[in-house]
KOLBA-522114 format. One record per residue (C-alpha): residue number from 1; residue in three letters; x negated, y, z negated. Coordinates in steps of 0.1 Angstrom, whole numbers, plus 5000, padded with zeros to 4 digits. Layout:
<node marza="NUM" sevo="ala" px="X" py="Y" pz="Z"/>
...
***
This chain:
<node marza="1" sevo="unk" px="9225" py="7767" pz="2029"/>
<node marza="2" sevo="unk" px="9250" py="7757" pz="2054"/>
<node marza="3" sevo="unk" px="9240" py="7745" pz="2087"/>
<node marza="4" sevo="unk" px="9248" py="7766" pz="2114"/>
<node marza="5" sevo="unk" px="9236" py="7742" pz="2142"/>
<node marza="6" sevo="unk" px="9261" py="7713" pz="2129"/>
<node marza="7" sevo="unk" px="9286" py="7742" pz="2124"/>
<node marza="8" sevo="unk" px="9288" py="7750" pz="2158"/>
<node marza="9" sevo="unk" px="9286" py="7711" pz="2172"/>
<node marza="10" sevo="unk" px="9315" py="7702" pz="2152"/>
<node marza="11" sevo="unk" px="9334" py="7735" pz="2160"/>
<node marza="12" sevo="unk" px="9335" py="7727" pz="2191"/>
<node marza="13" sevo="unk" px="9352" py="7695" pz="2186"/>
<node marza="14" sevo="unk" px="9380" py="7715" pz="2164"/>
<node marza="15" sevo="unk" px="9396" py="7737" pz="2195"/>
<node marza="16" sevo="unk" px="9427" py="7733" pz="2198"/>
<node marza="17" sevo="unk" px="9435" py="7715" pz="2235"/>
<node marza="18" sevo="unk" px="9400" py="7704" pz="2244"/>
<node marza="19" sevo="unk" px="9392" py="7666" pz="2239"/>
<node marza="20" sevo="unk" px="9354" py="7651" pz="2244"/>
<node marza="21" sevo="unk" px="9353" py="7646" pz="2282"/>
<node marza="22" sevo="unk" px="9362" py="7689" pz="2283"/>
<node marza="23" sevo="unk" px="9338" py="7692" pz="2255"/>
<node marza="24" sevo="unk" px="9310" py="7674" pz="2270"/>
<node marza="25" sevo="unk" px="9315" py="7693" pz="2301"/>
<node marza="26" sevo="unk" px="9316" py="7724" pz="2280"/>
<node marza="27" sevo="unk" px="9283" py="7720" pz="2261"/>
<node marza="28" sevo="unk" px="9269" py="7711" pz="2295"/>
<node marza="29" sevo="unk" px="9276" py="7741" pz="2310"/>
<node marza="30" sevo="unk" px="9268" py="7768" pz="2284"/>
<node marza="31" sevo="unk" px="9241" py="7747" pz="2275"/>
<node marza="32" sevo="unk" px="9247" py="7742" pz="2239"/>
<node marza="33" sevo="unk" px="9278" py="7744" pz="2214"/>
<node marza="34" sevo="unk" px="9269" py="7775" pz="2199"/>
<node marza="35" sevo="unk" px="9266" py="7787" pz="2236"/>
<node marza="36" sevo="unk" px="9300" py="7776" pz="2239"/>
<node marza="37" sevo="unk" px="9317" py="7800" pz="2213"/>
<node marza="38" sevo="unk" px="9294" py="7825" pz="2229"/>
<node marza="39" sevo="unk" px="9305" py="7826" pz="2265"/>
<node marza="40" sevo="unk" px="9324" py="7848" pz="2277"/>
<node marza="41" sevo="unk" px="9359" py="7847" pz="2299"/>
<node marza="42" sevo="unk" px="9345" py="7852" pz="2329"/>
<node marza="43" sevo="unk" px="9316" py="7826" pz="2324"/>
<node marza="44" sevo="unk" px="9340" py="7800" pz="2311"/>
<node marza="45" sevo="unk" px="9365" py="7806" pz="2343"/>
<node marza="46" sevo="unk" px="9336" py="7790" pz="2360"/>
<node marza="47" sevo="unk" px="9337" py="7762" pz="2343"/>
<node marza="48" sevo="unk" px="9360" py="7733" pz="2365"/>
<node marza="49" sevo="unk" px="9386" py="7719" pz="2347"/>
<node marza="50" sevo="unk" px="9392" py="7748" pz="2320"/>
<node marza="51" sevo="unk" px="9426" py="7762" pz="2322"/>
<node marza="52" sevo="unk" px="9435" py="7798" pz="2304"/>
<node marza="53" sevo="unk" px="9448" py="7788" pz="2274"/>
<node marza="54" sevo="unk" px="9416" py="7767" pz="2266"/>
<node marza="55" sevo="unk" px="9392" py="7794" pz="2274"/>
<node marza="56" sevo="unk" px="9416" py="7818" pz="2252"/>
<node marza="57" sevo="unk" px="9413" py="7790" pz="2224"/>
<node marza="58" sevo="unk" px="9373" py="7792" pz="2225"/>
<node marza="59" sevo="unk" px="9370" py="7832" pz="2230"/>
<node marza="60" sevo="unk" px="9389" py="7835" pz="2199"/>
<node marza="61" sevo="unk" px="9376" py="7803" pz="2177"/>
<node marza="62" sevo="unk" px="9371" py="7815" pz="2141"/>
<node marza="63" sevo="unk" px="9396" py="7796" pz="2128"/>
<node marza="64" sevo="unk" px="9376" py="7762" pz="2146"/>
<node marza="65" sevo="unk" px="9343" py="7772" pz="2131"/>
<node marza="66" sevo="unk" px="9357" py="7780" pz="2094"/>
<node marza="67" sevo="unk" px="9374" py="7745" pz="2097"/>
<node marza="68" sevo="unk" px="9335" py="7734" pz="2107"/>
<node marza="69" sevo="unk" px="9324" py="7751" pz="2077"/>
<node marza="70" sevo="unk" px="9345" py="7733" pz="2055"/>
<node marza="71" sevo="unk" px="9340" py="7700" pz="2071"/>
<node marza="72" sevo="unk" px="9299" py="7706" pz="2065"/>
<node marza="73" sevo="unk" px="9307" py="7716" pz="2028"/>
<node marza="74" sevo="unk" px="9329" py="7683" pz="2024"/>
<node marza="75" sevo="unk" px="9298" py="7662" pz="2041"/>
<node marza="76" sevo="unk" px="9275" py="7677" pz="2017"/>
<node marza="77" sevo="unk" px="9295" py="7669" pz="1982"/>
<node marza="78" sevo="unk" px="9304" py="7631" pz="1996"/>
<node marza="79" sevo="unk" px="9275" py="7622" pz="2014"/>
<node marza="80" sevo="unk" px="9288" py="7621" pz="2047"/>
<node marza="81" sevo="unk" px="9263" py="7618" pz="2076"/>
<node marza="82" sevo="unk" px="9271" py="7636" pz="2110"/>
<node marza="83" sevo="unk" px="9264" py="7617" pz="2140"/>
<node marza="84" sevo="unk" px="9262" py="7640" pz="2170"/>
<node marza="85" sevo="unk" px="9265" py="7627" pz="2209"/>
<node marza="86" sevo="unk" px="9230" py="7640" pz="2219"/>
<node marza="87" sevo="unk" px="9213" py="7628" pz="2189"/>
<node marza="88" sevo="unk" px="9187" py="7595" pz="2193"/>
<node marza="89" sevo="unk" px="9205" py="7580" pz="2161"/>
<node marza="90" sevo="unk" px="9242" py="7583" pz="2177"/>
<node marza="91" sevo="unk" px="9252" py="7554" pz="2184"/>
<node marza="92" sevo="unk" px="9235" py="7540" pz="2219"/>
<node marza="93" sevo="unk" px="9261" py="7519" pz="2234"/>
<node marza="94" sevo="unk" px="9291" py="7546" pz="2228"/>
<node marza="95" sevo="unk" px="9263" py="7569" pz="2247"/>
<node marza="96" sevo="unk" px="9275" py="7550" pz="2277"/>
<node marza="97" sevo="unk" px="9316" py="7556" pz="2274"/>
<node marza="98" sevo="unk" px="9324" py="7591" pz="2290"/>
<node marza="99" sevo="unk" px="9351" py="7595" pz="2265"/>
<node marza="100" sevo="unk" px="9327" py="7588" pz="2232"/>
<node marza="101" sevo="unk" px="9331" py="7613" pz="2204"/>
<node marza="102" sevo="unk" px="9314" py="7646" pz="2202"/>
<node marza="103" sevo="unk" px="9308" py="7636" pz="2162"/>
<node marza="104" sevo="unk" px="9312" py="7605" pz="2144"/>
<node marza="105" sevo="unk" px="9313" py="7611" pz="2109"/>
<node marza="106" sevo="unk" px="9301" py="7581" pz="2087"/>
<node marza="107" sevo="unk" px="9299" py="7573" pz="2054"/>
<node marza="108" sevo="unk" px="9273" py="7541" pz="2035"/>
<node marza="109" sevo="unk" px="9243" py="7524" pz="2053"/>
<node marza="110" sevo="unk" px="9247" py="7519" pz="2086"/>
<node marza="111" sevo="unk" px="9230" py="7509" pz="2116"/>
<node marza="112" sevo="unk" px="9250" py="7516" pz="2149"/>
<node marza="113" sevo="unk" px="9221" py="7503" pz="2168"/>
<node marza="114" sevo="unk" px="9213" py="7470" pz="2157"/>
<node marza="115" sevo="unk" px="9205" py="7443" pz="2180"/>
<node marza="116" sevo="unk" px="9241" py="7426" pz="2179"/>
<node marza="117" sevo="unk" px="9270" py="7445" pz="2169"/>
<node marza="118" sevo="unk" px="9306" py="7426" pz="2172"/>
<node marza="119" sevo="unk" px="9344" py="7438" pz="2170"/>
<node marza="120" sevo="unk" px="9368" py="7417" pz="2152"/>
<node marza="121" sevo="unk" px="9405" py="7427" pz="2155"/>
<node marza="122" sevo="unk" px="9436" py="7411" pz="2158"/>
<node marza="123" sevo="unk" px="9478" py="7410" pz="2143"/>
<node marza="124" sevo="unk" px="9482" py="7426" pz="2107"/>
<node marza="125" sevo="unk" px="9506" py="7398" pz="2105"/>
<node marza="126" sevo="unk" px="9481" py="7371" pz="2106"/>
<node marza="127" sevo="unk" px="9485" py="7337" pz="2100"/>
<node marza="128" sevo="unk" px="9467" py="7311" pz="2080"/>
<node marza="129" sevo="unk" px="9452" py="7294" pz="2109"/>
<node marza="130" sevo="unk" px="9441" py="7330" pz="2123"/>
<node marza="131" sevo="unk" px="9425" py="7341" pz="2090"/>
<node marza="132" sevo="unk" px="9404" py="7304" pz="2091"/>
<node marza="133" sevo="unk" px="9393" py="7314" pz="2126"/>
<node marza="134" sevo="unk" px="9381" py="7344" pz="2113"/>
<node marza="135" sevo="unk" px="9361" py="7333" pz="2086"/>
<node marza="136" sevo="unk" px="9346" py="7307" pz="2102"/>
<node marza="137" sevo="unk" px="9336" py="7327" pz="2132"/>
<node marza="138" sevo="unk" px="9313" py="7348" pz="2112"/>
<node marza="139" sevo="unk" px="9300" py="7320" pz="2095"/>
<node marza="140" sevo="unk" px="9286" py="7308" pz="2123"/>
<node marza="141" sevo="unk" px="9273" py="7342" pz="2132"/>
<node marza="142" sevo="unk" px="9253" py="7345" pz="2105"/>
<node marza="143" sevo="unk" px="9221" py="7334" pz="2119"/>
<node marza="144" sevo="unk" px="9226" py="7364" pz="2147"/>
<node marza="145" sevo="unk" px="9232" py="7389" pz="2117"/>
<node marza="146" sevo="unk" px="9250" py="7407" pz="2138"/>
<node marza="147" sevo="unk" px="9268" py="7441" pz="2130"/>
<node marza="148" sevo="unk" px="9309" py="7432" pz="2120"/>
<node marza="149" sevo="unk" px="9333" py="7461" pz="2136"/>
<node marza="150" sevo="unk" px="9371" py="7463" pz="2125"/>
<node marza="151" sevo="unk" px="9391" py="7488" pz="2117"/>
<node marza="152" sevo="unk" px="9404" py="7480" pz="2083"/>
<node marza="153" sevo="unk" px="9441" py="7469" pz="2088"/>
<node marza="154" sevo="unk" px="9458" py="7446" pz="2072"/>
<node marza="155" sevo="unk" px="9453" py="7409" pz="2084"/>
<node marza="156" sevo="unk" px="9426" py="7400" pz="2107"/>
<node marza="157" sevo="unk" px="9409" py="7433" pz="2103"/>
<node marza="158" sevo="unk" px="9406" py="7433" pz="2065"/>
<node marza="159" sevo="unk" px="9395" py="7390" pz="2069"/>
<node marza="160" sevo="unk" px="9366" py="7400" pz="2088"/>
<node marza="161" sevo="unk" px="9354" py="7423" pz="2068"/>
<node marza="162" sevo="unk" px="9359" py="7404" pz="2037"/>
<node marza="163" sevo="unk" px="9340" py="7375" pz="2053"/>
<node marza="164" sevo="unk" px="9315" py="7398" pz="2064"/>
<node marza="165" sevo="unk" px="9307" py="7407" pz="2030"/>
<node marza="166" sevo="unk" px="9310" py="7372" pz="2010"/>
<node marza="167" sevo="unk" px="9283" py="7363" pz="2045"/>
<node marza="168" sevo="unk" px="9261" py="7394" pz="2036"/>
<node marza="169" sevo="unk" px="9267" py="7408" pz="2069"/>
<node marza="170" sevo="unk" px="9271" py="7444" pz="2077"/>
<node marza="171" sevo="unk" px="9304" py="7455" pz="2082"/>
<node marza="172" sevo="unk" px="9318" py="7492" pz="2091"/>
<node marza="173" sevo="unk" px="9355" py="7499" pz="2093"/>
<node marza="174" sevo="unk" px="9365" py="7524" pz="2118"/>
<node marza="175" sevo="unk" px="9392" py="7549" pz="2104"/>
<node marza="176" sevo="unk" px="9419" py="7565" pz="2122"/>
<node marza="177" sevo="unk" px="9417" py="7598" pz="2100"/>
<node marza="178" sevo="unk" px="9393" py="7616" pz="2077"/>
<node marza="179" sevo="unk" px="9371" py="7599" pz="2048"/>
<node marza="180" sevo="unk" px="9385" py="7614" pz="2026"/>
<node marza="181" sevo="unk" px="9406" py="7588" pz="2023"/>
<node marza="182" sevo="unk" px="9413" py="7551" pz="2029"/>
<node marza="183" sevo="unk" px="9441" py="7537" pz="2043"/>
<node marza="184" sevo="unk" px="9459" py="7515" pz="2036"/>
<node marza="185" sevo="unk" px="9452" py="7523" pz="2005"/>
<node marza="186" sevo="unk" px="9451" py="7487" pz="1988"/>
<node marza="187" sevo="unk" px="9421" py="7482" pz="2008"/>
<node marza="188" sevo="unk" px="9399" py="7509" pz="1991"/>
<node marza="189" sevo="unk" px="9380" py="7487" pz="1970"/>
<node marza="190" sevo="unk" px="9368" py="7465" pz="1998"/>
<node marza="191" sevo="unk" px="9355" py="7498" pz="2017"/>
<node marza="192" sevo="unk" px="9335" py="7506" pz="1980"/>
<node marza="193" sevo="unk" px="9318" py="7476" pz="1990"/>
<node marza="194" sevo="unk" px="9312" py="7478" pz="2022"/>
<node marza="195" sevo="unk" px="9291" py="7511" pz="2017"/>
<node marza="196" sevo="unk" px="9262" py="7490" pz="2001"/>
<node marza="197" sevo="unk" px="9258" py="7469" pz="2036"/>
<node marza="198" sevo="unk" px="9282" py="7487" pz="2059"/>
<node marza="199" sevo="unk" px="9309" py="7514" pz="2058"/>
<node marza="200" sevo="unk" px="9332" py="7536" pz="2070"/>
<node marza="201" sevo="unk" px="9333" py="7558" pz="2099"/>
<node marza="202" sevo="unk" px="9358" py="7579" pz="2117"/>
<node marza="203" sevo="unk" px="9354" py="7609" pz="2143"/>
<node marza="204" sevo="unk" px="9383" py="7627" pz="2125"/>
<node marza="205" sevo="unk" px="9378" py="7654" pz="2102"/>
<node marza="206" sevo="unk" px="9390" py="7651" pz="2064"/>
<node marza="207" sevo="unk" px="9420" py="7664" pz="2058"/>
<node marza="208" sevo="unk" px="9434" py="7652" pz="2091"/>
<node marza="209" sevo="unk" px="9470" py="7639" pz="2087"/>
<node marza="210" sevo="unk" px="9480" py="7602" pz="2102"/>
<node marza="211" sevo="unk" px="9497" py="7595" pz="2133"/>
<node marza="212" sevo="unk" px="9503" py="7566" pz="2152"/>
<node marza="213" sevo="unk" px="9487" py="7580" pz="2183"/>
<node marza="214" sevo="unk" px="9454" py="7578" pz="2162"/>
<node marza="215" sevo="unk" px="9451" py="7542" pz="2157"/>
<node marza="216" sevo="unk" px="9453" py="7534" pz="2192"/>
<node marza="217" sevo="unk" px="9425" py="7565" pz="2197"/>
<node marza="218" sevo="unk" px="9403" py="7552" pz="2173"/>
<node marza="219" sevo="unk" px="9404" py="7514" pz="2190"/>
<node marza="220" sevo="unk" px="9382" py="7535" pz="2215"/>
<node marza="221" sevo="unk" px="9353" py="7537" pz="2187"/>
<node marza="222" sevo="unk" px="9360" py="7501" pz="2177"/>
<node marza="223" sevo="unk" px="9359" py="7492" pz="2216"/>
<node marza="224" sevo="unk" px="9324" py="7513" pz="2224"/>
<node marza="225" sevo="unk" px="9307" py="7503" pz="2192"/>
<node marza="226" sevo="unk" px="9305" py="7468" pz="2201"/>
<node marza="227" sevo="unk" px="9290" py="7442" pz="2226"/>
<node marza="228" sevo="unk" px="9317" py="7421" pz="2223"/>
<node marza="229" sevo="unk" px="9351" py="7422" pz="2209"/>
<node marza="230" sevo="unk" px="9371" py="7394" pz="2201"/>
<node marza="231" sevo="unk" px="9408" py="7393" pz="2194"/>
<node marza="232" sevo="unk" px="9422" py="7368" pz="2166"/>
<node marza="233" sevo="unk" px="9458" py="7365" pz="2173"/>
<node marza="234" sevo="unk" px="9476" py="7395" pz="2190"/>
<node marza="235" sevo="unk" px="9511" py="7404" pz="2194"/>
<node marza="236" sevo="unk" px="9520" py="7407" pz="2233"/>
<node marza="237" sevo="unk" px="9519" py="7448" pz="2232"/>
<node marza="238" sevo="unk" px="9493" py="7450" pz="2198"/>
<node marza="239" sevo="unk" px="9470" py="7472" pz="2190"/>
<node marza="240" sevo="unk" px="9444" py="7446" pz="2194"/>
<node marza="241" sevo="unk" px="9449" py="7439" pz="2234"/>
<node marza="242" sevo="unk" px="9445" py="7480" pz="2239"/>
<node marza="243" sevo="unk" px="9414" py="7477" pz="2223"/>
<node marza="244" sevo="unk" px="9406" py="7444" pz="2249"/>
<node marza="245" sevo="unk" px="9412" py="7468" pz="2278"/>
<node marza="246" sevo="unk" px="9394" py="7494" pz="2266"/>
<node marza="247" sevo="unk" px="9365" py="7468" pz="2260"/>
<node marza="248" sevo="unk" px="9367" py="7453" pz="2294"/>
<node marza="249" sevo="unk" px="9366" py="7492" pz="2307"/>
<node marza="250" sevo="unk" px="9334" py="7499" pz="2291"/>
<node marza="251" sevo="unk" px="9326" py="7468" pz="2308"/>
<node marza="252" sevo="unk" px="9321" py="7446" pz="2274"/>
<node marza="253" sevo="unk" px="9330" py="7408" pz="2267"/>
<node marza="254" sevo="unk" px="9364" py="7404" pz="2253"/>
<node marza="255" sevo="unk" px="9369" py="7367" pz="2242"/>
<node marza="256" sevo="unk" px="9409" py="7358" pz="2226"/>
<node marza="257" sevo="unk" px="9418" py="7332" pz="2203"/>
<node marza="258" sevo="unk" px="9457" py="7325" pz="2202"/>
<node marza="259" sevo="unk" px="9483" py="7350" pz="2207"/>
<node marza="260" sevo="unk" px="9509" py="7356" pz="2181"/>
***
């Protein structure tokens, strides 16, 4: 039987306009996301921040909450877990960044909330020396058995989590679209294996198409998920220094080793 609770919490992240500082403020308010798609007009006027067409998009969501009902029937046949913000098992640290995800969807074993968890990113075009750092890095971590965070690229992202694994460490991936897929898709294998110690997650639903805007979005996850991130080699305007800022914003170590 589908679950009408999750329905409505991952509905809510599926209207058009709103992102998860509106939604948070939304669930807030009506106290509760099937309260959200409840309200009515005049209660969600109340609501600071809310402009008309937003409030329009709720008041007439059905198209948000069959989307929701597809994304629960996709969970269900791939063994997808939900991870929702209010929940003890979200993850605890991206409890403390205001612009966390609603829902992180996750796929394998995972656990957000172990003692240590680290983010490893850097250049897709790494270099020899770069990829030794990497490898020797989380050697030395081992003893600390901390989690590994990357998100799966090519180059320094994929060596971490290949020496994650070959170190018996737990790695997860962070995706920039659904799991329904993997990209790039040469890596697929290596995120098979990382489900038995690790895995994927994403807070995009399946299905979603991939844009650029996304990868620099989902450094946010990669960022909040960790106590420290460190970047292996980064291009002067990469990927990897957004994700440093957004690290040193959430007020987590960010330690560098070369720059590209």
């Amino acid at each position: 039987m589908l679950d009408q609770e999750l329905k409505y919490k991952i509905g809510v992240t599926l209207i058009p306009g709103i992102g998860a500082i509106n939604a948070k403020k939304l669930i807030a308010y009506c106290g509760g996301a099937e309260a959200v798609f409840k309200e009515t007009k005049t209660a969600l006027a109340k609501i600071p921040g809310l402009g008309k067409k937003i409030i329009d998009q709720i008041t007439t969501s059905q198209e948000a909450l069959t989307e929701a009902e597809a994304e629960i029937r996709f969970m269900e046949e791939n063994d997808v877990k939900a991870l929702y913000f209010l929940d003890k098992n979200y993850p605890r640290r991206l409890k403390h960044c205001e612009d966390s995800p609603i829902i992180l969807f996750s796929k394998g074993k995972i656990d957000f909330n172990r003692e240590k968890v680290i983010s490893i990113v850097g250049t897709r075009n790494a270099t020899v020396s770069g990829k030794g750092f990497t490898e020797k890095l989380i050697e030395e971590l081992v003893p600390h058995n901390p989690l590994i965070i990357s998100g799966l690229a090519y180059g320094i992202d994929i060596a971490a989590h290949k020496s994650a694994l070959q170190n018996k460490l737990q790695t997860v991936g962070i995706l920039a679209h659904g799991l329904d897929t993997v990209y790039p898709a040469p890596h697929t294998n290596i995120a098979k294996k990382m489900m038995q110690n690790g895995g994927v997650a994403s807070d995009y639903r399946y299905g979603r198409k991939i844009f650029n805007k996304q990868f620099a979005e989902r450094n946010k996850i990669v960022a909040g998920l960790s106590d420290v991130t460190v970047v292996v080699e980064s291009a002067s305007k990469g990927g990897s220094l957004i994700t440093a800022e957004l690290a040193n914003g959430y007020n987590r170590d960010v330690s560098q080793y070369l720059e590209e």
